[in-house]
MIMI-445241 format. One line per field, with one value per residue (C-alpha): residue number from 0; residue in three letters; x, y negated, z. Coordinates in nm, 2 decimals. Layout:
BEGIN
pos	NUM, ...
code	ALA, ...
u	X, ...
v	Y, ...
w	Z, ...
//
This chain:
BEGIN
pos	0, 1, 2, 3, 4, 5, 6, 7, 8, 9, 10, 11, 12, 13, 14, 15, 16, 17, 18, 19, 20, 21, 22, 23, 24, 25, 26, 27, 28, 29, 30, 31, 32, 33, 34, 35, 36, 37, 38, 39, 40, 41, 42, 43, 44, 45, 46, 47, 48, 49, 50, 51, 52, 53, 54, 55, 56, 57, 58, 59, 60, 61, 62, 63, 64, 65, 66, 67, 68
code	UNK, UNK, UNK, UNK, UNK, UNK, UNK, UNK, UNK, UNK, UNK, UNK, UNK, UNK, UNK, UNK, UNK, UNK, UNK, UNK, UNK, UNK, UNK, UNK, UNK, UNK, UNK, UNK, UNK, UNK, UNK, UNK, UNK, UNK, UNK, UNK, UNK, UNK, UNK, UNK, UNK, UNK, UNK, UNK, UNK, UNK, UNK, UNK, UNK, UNK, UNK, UNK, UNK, UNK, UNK, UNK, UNK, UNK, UNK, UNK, UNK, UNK, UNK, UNK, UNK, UNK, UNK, UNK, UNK
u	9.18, 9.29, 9.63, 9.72, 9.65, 9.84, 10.13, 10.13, 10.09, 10.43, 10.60, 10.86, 10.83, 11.06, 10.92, 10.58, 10.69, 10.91, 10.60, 10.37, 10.62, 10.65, 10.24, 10.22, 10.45, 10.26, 9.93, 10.12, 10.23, 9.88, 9.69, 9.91, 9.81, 9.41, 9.47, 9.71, 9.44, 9.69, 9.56, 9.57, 9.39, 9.15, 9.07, 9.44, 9.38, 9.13, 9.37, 9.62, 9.43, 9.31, 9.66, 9.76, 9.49, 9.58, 9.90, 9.82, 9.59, 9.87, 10.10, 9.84, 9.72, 10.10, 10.13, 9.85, 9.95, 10.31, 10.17, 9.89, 10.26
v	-12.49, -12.75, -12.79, -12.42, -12.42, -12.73, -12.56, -12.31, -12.47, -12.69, -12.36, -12.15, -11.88, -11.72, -11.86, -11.73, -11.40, -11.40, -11.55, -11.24, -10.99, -11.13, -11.17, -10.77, -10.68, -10.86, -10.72, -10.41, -10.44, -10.60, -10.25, -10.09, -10.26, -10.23, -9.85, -9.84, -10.07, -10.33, -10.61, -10.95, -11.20, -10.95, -11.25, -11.29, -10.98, -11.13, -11.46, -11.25, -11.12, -11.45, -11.59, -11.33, -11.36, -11.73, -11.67, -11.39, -11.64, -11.90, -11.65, -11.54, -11.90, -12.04, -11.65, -11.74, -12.13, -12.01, -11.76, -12.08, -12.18
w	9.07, 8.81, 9.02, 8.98, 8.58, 8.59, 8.77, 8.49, 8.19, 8.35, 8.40, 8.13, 7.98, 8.24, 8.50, 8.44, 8.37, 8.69, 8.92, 8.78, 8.88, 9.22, 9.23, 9.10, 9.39, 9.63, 9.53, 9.52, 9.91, 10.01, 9.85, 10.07, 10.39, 10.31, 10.26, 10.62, 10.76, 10.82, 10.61, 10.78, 10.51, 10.31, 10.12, 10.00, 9.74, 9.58, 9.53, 9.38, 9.14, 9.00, 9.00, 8.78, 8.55, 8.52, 8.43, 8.17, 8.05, 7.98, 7.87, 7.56, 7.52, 7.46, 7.24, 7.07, 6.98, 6.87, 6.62, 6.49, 6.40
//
């Protein structure tokens, strides 16, 4: 887990922001397939969900160390 926070805390601003709306989209698609039944890796959701917690994590953690500022 330690290599995922470290991917994030290397990433921009943009980049984060672009990589949660790709995540959203993707857990988006994946509610879709556990409604349809269609849902290959069940266990995929649940990484999805805390990868976008990590990066709104990072997001308020840099927010919160630019306001300190």
């Amino acid at each position: 887990m330690a290599k995922t926070e470290i991917d994030f805390q290397g990433s921009s601003d943009d980049q984060l922001s672009e990589k949660l709306g790709n995540l959203k989209r993707e857990q988006f698609n994946l509610r879709f397939q556990a409604a349809t039944n269609q849902l290959e890796k069940p266990s995929r959701v649940r990484e999805v969900r805390k990868d976008i917690a990590r990066i709104k994590t990072a997001q308020a953690q840099r927010t919160a160390a630019a306001s300190a500022k």
